[in-house]
N, C-alpha and C positions, 0 to 999 in steps of 0.2 A: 321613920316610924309614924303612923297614922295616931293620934288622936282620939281618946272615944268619943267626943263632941261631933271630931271632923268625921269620924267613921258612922258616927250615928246620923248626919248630915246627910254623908253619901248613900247610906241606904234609903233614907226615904228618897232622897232624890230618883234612884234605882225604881223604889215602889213607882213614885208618882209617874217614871216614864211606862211603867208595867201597865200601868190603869190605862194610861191613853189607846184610843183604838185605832182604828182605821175608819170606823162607825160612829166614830164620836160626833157632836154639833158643840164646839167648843166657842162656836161666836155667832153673831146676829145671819142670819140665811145661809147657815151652816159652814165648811170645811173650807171653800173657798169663797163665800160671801152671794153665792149665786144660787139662792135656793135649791141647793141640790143634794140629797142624799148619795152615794156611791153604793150604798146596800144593796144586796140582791136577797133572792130567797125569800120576798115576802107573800102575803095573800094576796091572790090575784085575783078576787072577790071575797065577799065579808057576807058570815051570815043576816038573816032577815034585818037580827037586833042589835047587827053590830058587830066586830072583832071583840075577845074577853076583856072585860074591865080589869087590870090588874088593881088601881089603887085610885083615891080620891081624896087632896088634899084641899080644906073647907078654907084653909087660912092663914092665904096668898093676898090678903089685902086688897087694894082697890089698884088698878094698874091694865095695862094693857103688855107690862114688859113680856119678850117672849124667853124660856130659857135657855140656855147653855149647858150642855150635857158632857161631861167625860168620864168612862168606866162607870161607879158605880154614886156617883155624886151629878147632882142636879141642882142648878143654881139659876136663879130666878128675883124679881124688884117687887116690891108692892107697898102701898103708903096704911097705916094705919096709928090714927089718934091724930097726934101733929108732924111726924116724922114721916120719909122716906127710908125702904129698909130693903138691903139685899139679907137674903135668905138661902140656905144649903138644905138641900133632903136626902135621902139616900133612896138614890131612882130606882132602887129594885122593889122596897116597898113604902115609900112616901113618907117614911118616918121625918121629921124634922132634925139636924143636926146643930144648926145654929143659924142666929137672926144678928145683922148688925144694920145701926142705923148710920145713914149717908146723909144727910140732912133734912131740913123741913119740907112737909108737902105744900103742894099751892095748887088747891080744887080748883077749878075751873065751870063752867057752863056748860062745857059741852063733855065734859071727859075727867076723870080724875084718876091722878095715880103715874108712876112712872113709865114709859113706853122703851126706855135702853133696856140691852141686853147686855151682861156682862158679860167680859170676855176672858176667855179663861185662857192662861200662858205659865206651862212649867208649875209653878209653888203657890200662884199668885191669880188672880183675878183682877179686873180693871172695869169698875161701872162709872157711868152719869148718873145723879139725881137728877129731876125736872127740874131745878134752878140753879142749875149748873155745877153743882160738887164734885170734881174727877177723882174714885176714891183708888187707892189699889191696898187690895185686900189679902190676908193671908188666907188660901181658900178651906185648909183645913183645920184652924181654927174659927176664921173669921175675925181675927183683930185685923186694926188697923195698920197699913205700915205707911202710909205717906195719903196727903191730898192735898188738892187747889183749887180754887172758884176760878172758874172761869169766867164771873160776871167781875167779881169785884180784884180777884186776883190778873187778871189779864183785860180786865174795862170789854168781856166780850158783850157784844151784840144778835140778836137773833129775831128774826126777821117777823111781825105782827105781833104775837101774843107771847113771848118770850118764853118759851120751855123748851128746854131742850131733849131730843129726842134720841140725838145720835147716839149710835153703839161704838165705845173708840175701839181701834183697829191697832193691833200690836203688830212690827214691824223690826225684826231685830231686835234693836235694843231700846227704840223708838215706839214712845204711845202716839198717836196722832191723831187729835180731837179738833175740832172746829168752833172756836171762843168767838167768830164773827166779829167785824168791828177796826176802826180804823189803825189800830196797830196790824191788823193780819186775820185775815178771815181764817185759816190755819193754822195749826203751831204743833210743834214736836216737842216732847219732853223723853226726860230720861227716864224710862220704865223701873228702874231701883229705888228713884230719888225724886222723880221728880221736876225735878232743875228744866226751866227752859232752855230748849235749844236751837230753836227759831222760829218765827213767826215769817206768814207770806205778808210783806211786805209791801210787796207790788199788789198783791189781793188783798182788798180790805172791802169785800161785801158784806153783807151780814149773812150770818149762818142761818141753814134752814134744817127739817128735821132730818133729810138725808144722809146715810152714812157712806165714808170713803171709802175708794177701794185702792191696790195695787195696779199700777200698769206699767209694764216694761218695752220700751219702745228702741230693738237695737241697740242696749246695752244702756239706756236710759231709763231709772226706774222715777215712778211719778207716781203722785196720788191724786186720785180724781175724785171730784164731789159736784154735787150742785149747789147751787149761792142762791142769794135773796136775788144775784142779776142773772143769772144762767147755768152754764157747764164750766168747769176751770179743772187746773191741772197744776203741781207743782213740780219743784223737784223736790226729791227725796234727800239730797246730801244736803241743801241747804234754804230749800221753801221756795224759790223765787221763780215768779211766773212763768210757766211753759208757753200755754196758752189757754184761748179763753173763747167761751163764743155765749152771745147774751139771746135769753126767750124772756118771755113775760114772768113776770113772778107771781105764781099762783098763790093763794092763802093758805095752803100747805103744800108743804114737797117734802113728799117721806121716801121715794122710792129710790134706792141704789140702783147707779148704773150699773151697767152690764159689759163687760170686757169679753174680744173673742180674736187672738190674733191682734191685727192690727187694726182695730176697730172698737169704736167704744159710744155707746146705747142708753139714750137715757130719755125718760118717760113723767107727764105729771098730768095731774088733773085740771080739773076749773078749766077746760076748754083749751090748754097750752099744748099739749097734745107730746110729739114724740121726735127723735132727731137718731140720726147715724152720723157716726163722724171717723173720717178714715188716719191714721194719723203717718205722718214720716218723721224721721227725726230730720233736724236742720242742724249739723252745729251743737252747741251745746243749749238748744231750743228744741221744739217740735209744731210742725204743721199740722194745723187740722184742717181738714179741708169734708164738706158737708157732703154727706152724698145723697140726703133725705131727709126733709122736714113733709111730717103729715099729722092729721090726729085720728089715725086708725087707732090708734093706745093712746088712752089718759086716764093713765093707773094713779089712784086713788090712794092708797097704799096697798102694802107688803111687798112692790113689786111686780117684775116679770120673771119668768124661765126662759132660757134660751134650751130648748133639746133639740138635736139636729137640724140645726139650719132654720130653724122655725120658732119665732116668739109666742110665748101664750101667755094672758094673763086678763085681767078683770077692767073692764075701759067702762068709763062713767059719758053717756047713759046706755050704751048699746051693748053691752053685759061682757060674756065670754070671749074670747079674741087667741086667734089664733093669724100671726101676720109675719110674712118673710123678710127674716133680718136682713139678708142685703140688699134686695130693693123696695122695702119697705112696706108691699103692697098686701092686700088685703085676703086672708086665705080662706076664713069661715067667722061667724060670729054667730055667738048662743045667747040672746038675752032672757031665755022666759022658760029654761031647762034646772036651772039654779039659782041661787038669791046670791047677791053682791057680796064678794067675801076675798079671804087671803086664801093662798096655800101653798104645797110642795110637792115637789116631786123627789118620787124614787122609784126603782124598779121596773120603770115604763109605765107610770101611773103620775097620775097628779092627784093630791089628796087638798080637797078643797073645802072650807071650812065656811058655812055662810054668817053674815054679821048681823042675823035678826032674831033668827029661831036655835041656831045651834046645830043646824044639819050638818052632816061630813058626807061628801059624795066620791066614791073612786072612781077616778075619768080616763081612758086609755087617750096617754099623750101620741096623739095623732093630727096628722095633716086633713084627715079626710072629715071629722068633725065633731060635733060634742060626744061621745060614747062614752055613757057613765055604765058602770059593771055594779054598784053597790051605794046603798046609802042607809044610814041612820042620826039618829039627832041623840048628842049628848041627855045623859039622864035628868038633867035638872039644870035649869037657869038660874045666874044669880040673885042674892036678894038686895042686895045693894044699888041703892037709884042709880039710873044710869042717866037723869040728867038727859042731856043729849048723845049720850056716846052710846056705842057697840058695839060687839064681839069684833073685836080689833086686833088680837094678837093672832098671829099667823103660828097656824101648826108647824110643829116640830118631829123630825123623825131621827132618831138614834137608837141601836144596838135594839133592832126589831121593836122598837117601842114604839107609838103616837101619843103626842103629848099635847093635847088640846086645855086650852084654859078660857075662860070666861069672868074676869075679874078676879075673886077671892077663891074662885073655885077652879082645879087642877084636875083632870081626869088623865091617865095613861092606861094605852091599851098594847095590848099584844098582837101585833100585827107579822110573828114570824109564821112562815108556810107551814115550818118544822120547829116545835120544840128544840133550843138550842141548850 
């Protein structure tokens, strides 16, 4: 005999698997971490002014986080007064559902506000504050149900200016965030509770803003990130060095690599440029072996796309970049077509968001060169100093929606072909 408790349980659990989509962006550069939307059915050009404004929320704080979208809830960071705060809307019309705070902010010179995306799993959510707080959060109330400092509870490190940026990656049963620092540049906890469950041991770089990914190499699953020394790789059952390969440590690394097969892609600014690395498994180790170091890419942040066989994304200072993932070479560059920005892709379109003015351009993801189809600039810029910083968060595309944000301020627009 069922319980009304445990019966009341199982239905929401039921609801909550109901809500999730196929469409959804439930973690940092969506579904599988690779900026890419699965959507189809969208506008394949926007009018003069733009796709329809559905909604505009004023007060999302100071922040660069990007959100996380499942069904009809929309979850998003931003710092206002002394705190750090993840926040809930309801994505169909912006209303607010609840605000909790993760801890204190720490403004900065060039940037203020948090830059994680939380990540949303089953009943629950999982953010970073900028000073390292790992909360996990009940997503439909917004209480608390567990947290740890990653600076003071695990002595993490992070590499120049200390803030942490990464999005943790849920994994099983496994959170696995980056604490930096000489216990373990790595570490896995229990997603329920908490509890550590291993630190890389043999990896003790300091953490940089870069978020990890999944890669399973012949029945060897590993996560890979980049470090304050390079590119690194663990294992998954128990943290301990796969392998490792070292570049110059730029003054930031925010960009996630890129997984495709058995290969794995990763890109940074300040002149360090870009690498391909093929991997074998060895044993209960893996070889990496280089197949291309260049600086055709040195993405700055949000990232690259990989669509078909072909890298595209924003290289500092030669702008647009369009370059062949497996031998690395050089296919077209746009620098003076569009302003320095993040973006995504869906639908055979890249939707590219610039970091100055607010422009969105729709660019057919092609080999042959920049072809933008559409552009307009968000209604209003924020009024909050930006200090040194800029339109930093990379658009988000879920359940026909774009969701562009500019600090304290949220626009989402209607970008399906058809009324759905």
């Amino acid at each position: 005999m069922i319980r009304p408790t445990a019966c009341f349980l199982l239905l929401l659990a039921i609801g909550m698997l109901q809500e999730a989509r196929a469409d959804d962006w439930p973690q940092y550069r969506g579904p599988k971490r690779d900026g890419v939307s699965r959507e189809t059915g969208l506008l394949q050009s926007w009018p003069e002014d733009g796709p329809r404004l559905v909604w505009t929320f004023r007060d999302a704080g100071a922040g660069f986080s990007p959100p996380s979208i499942v069904g009809n809830h929309f979850y998003c960071m931003g710092s206002k007064d002394k705190d750090d705060y993840v926040f809930a809307l309801d994505s169909r019309t912006g209303e607010p559902l609840w605000s909790t705070s993760v801890g204190p902010r720490r403004p900065t010179d060039w940037g203020d506000g948090p830059c994680s995306t939380p990540t949303v799993d089953g009943d629950f959510l999982f953010a970073i504050s900028i000073l390292g707080e790992l909360h996990c959060i009940d997503r439909q109330t917004g209480k608390h149900v567990w947290h740890v400092h990653l600076k003071k509870d695990f002595q993490g490190k992070i590499l120049h200016d200390g803030r942490y940026c990464e999005s943790p990656l849920i994994d099983g049963d496994h959170v696995i965030c980056s604490p930096g620092g000489k216990q373990g540049t790595m570490a896995a906890l229990d997603k329920k509770t908490g509890k550590l469950l291993w630190r890389s041991k043999d990896l003790t770089d300091e953490a940089v803003s870069s978020s990890p990914i999944v890669v399973e190499i012949d029945g060897l699953r590993q996560y890979v990130n980049l470090t304050g020394k390079g590119v690194a790789s663990v294992a998954a059952d128990d943290g301990r060095l796969l392998w490792k390969n070292g570049m110059p440590a730029a003054w930031i690394m925010v960009a996630t690599p890129i997984s495709e097969e058995d290969c794995v892609y990763v890109t940074t600014a300040y002149g360090v440029g870009c690498g391909l690395f093929k991997l074998t498994r060895d044993g209960k180790s893996i070889k990496a072996d280089v197949v291309y170091r260049n600086k055709v890419m040195k993405n700055h942040h949000s990232g690259v796309v990989l669509v078909n066989g072909f890298l595209f994304g924003c290289s500092d200072p030669i702008g647009w970049v369009c370059q062949d993932f497996k031998t690395g070479e050089s296919i077209w560059n746009e620098r003076f077509a569009f302003d320095k920005g993040s973006f995504a892709y869906a639908d055979g379109h890249f939707y590219c968001y610039g970091e100055s003015k607010g422009e969105v351009a729709l660019v057919e993801a092609s080999r042959k060169g920049w072809l933008e189809k559409s552009r307009f600039a968000i209604p209003e810029l924020t009024k909050i100093r930006r200090k040194n910083g800029k339109i930093w968060t990379p658009p988000v595309i879920a359940n026909a929606r774009l969701y562009l944000r500019d600090n304290d301020l949220i626009y989402c627009y209607d970008i399906a072909a058809a009324r759905r």
